[in-house]
N, C-alpha and C positions, 0 to 999 in steps of 0.2 A: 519512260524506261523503268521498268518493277526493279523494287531493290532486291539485289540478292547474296550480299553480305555484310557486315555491320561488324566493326574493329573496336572493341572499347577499351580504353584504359582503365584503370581498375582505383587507384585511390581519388576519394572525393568525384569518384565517377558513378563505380557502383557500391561504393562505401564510403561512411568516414571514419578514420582512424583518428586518436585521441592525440599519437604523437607525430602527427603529417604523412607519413609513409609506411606501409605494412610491412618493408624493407628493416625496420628499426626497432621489431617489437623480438621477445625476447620469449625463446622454446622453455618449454611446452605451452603452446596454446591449447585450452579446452572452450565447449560453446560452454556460456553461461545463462545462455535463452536461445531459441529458434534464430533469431539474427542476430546476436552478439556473440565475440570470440572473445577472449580475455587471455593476456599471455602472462609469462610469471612474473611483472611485476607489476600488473594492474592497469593494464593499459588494454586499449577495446576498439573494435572492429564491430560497426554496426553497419548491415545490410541495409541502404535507403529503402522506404516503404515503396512497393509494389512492384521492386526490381526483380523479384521472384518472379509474379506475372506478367512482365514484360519479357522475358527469357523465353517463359515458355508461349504465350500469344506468338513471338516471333519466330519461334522453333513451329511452331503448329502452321505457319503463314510458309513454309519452306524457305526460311531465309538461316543462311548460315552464320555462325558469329564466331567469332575469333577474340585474342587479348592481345595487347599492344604494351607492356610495360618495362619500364626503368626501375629495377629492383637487384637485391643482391642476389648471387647462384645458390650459394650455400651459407647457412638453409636458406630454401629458397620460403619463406613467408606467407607471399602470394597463393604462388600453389597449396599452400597449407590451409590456408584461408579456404580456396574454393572445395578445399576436399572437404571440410568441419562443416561449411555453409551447404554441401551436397548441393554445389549448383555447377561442377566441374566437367559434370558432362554436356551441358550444350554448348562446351566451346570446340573447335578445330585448331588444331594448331598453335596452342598459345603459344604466345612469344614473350617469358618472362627471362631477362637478360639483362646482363650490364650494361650493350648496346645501346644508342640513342634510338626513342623507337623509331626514327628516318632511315633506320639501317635495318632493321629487322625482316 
């Protein structure tokens, strides 16, 4: 059976963050390299190597992806994250929410 969609979580999945969750880091984040985000109090968000080309290999195979996470609404973090990292659009439907992701 061809896969044809793939759910990822997002901390220590497709990143690590310095303080365990990208939920905790603190506005204005700016990038401070191609895969690192940094927010204002020095704390960082680095993209694992080659999760860029696994995005798109798996966008180019027709498989769709999605986000699965436990994070806060406002601000929402995450979503901040994938905007700076311009890796937001190969997801559908993310699900960044208070919810347990079993409820999502």
């Amino acid at each position: 059976m061809p896969i044809k969609l793939v759910v990822f979580d997002v901390d220590n999945t497709l990143w690590q963050v310095s303080i365990t969750y990208a939920s905790f880091l603190k506005p204005p984040l700016r990038i401070i390299k191609t895969d690192v985000i940094s927010d204002s109090q020095g704390e960082t968000v680095k993209l694992f190597p080659g999760i860029r080309e696994m995005l798109k290999s798996l966008q180019e195979k027709g498989i769709l992806m999605s986000i699965a996470s436990l994070n806060d609404p406002e601000p929402n973090m995450v979503t901040e994250c994938f905007k700076l990292f311009k890796i937001n659009y190969y997801f559908i439907h993310p699900q960044v929410t208070t919810r347990a992701k079993t409820e999502t």
